[in-house]
FIKOLZA-1660 file (N, C-alpha, C; in steps of 0.1 Angstrom, whole numbers, plus 5000, padded with zeros to 4 digits):
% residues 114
   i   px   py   pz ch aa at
   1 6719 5683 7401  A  X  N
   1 6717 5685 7387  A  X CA
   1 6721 5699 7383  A  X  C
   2 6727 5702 7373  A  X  N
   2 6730 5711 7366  A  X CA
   2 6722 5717 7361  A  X  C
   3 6721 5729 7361  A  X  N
   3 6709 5737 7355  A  X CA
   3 6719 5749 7343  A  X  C
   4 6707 5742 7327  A  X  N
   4 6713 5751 7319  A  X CA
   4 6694 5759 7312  A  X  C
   5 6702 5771 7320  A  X  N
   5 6688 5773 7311  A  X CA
   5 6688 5779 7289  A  X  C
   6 6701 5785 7287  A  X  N
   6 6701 5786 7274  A  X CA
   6 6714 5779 7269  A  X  C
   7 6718 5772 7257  A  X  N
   7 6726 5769 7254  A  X CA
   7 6730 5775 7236  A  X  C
   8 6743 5775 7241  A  X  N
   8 6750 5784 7226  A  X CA
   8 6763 5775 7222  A  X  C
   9 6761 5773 7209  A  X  N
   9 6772 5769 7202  A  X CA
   9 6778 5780 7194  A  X  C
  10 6795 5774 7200  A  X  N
  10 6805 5786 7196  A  X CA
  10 6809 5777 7181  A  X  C
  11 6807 5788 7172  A  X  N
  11 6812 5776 7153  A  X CA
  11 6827 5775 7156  A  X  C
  12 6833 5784 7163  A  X  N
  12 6849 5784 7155  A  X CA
  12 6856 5768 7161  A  X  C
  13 6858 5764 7156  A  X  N
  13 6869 5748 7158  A  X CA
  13 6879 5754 7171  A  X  C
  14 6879 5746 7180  A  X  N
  14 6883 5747 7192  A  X CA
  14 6896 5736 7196  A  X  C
  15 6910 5737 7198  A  X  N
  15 6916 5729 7203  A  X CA
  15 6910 5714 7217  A  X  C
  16 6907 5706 7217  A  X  N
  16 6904 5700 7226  A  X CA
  16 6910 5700 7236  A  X  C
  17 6923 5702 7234  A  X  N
  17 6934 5700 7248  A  X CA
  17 6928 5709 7258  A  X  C
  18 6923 5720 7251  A  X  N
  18 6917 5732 7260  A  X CA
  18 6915 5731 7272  A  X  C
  19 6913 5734 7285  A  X  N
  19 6902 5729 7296  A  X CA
  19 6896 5743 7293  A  X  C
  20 6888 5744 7308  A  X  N
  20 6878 5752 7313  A  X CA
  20 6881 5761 7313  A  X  C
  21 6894 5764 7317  A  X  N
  21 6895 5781 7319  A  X CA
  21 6901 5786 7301  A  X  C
  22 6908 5780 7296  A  X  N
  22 6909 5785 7280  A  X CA
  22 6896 5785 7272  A  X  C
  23 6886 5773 7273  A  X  N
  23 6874 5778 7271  A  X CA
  23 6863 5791 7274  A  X  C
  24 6867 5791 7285  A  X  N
  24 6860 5804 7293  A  X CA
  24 6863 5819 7290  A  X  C
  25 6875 5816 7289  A  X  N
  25 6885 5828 7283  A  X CA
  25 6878 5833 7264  A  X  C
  26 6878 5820 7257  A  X  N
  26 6869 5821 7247  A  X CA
  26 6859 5827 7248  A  X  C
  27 6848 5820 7256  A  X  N
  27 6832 5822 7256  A  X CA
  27 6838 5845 7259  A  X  C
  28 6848 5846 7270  A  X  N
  28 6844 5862 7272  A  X CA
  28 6850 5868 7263  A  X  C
  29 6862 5866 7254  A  X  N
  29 6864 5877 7245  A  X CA
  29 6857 5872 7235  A  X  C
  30 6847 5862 7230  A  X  N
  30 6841 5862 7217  A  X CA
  30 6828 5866 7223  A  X  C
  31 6820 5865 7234  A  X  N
  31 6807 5871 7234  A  X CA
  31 6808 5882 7243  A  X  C
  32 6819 5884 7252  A  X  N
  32 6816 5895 7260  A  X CA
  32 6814 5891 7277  A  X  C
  33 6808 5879 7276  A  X  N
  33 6805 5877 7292  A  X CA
  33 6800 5857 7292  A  X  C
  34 6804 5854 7302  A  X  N
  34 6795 5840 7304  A  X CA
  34 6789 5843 7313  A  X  C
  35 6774 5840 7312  A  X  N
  35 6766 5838 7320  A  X CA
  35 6762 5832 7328  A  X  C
  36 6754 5830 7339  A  X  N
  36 6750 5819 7347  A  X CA
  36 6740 5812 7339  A  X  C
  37 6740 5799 7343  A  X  N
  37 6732 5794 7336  A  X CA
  37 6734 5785 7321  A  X  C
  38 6744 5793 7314  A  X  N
  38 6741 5792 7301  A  X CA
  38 6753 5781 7296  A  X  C
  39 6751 5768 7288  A  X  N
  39 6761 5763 7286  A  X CA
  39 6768 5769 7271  A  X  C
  40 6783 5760 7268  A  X  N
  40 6784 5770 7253  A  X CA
  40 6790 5752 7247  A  X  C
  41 6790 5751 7236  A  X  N
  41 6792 5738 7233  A  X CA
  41 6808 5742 7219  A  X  C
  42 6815 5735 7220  A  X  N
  42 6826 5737 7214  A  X CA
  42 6828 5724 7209  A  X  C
  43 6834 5726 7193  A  X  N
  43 6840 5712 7189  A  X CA
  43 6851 5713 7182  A  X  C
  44 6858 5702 7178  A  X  N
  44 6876 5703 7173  A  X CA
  44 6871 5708 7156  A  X  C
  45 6881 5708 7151  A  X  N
  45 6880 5709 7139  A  X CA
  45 6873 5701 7126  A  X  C
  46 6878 5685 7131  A  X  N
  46 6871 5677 7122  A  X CA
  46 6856 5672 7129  A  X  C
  47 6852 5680 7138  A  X  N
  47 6839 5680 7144  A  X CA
  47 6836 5664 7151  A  X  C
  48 6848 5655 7155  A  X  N
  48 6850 5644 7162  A  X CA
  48 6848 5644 7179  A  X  C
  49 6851 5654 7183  A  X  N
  49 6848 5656 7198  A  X CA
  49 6844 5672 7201  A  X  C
  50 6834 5667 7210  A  X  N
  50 6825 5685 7217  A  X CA
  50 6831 5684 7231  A  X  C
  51 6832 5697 7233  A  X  N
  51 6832 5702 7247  A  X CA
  51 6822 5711 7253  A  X  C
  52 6811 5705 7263  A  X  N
  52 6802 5716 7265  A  X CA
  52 6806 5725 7281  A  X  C
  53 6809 5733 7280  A  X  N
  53 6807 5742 7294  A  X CA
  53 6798 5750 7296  A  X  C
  54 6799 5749 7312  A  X  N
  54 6784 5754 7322  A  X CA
  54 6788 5760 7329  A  X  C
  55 6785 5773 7327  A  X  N
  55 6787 5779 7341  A  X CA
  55 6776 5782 7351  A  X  C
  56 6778 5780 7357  A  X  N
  56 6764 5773 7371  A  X CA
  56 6765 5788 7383  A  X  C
  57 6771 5797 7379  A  X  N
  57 6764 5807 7388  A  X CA
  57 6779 5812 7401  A  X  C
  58 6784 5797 7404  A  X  N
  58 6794 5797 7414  A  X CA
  58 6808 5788 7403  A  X  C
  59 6809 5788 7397  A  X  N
  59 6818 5778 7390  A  X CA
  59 6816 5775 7373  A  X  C
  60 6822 5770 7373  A  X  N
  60 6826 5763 7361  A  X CA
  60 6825 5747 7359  A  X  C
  61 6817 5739 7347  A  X  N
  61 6815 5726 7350  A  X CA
  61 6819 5727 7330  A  X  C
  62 6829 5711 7327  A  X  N
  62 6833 5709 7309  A  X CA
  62 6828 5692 7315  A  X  C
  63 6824 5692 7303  A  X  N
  63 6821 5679 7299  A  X CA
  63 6826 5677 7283  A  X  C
  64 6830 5665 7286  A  X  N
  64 6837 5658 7269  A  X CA
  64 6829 5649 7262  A  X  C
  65 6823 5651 7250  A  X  N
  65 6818 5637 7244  A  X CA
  65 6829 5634 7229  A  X  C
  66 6831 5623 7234  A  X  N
  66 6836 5620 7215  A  X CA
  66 6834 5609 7210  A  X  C
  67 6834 5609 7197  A  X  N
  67 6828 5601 7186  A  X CA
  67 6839 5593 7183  A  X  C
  68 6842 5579 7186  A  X  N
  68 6848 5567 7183  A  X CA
  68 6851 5569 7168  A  X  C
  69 6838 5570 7155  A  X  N
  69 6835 5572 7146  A  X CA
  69 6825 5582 7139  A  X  C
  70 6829 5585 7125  A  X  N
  70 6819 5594 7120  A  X CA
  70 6823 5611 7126  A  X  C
  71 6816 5617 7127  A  X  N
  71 6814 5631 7131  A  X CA
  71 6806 5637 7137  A  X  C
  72 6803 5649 7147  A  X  N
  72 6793 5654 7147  A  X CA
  72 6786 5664 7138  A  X  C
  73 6773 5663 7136  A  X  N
  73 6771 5677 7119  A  X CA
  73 6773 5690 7128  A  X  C
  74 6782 5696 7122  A  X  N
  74 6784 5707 7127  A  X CA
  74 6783 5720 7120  A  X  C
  75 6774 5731 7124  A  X  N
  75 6772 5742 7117  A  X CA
  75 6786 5750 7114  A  X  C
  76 6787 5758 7104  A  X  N
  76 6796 5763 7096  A  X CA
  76 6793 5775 7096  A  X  C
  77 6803 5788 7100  A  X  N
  77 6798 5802 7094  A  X CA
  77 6801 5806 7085  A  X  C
  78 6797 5816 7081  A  X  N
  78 6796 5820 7066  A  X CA
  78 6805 5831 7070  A  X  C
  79 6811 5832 7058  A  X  N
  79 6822 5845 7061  A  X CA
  79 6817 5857 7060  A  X  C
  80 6824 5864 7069  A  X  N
  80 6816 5877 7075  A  X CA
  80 6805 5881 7080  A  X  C
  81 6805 5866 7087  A  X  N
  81 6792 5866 7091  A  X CA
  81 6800 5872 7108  A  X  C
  82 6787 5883 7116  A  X  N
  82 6793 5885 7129  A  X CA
  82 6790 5878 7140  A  X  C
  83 6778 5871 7138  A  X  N
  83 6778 5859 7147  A  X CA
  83 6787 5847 7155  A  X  C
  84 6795 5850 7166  A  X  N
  84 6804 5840 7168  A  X CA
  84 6796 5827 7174  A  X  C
  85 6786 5825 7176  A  X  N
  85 6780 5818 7181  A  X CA
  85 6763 5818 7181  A  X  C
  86 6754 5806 7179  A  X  N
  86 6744 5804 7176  A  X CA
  86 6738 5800 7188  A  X  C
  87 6727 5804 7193  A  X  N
  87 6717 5797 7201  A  X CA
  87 6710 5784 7200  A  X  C
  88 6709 5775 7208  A  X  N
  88 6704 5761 7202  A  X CA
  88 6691 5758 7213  A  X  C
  89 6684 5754 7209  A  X  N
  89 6673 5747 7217  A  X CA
  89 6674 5733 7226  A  X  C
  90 6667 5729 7235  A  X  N
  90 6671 5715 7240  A  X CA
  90 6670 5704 7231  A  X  C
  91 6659 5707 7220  A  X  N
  91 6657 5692 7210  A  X CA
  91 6665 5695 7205  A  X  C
  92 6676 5708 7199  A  X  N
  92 6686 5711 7186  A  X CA
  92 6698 5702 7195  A  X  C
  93 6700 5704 7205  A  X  N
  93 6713 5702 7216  A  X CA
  93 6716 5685 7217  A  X  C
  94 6702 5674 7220  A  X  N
  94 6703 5665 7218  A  X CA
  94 6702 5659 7207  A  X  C
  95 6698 5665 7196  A  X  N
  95 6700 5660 7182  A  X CA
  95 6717 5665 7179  A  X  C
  96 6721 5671 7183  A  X  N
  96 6737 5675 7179  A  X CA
  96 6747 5663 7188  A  X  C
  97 6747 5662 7199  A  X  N
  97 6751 5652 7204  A  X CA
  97 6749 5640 7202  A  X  C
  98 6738 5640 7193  A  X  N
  98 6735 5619 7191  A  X CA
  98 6740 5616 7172  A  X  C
  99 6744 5631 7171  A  X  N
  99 6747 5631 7155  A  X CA
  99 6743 5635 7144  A  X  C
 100 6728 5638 7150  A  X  N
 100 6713 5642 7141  A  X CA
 100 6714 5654 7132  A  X  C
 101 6706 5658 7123  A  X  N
 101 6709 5669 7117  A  X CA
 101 6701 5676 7121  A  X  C
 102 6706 5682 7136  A  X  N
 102 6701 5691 7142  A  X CA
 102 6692 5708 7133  A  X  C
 103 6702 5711 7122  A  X  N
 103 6694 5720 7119  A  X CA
 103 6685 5723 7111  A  X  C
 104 6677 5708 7107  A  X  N
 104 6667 5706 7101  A  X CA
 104 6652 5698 7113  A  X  C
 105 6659 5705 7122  A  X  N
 105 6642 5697 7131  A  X CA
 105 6632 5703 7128  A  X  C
 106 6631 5719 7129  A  X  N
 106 6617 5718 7127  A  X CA
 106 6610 5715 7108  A  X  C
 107 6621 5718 7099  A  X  N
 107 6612 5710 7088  A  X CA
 107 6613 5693 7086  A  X  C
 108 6617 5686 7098  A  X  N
 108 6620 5673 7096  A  X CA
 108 6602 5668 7104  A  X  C
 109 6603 5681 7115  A  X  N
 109 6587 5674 7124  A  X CA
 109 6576 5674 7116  A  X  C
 110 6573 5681 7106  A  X  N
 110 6561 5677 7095  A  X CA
 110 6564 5670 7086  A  X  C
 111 6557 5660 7077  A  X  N
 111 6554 5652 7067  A  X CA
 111 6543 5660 7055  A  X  C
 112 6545 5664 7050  A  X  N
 112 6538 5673 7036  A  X CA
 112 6532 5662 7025  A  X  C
 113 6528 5664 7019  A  X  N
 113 6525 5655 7005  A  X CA
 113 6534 5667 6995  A  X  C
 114 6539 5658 6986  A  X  N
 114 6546 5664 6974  A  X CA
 114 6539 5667 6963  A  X  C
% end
């Protein structure tokens, strides 16, 4: 089993053709370093297919998901913003890969009266 202990999504639209080492090459000039541990999740432009990489300490591991149909929702940065990449939680990670609107979970987990 793979062990990820933090996971980060990179916003900037990513070529698919990419492999692992053009991705990797991303993850270090946009953050500086890849970590052990930490996966980084990448998607194309029309947010149709993710790429997540892991680096595990001794290596490099990509995995491909893509969407037949539809999209994945995918966060957008704001210009000027210096954030190249966002931290995501394990529920934000599997709500992103099943399609979910990941960045409304925690006001989605309560029910309020209006």
């Amino acid at each position: 089993m793979i062990r990820i202990d933090a996971l980060w999504l990179c916003s900037q639209p990513q070529d698919m053709r990419a492999g692992a080492d053009r991705l990797l090459a991303v993850v270090v000039n946009t953050l500086g370093e890849a970590q052990a541990h930490h996966g980084y999740v990448f998607a194309n432009a029309p947010a149709s297919r993710l790429k997540l990489l892991v680096h595990d300490g001794f290596g490099v591991w990509c995995a491909t998901r893509r969407l037949h149909t539809g999209r994945f929702v995918w966060h957008t940065r704001e210009p000027g913003s210096a954030a190249p990449a966002l931290q995501l939680s394990a529920q934000q990670f599997e709500a992103l890969t099943l399609g979910l609107p990941w960045q409304r979970l925690g006001e989605l987990s309560t029910i309020r009266r209006c």
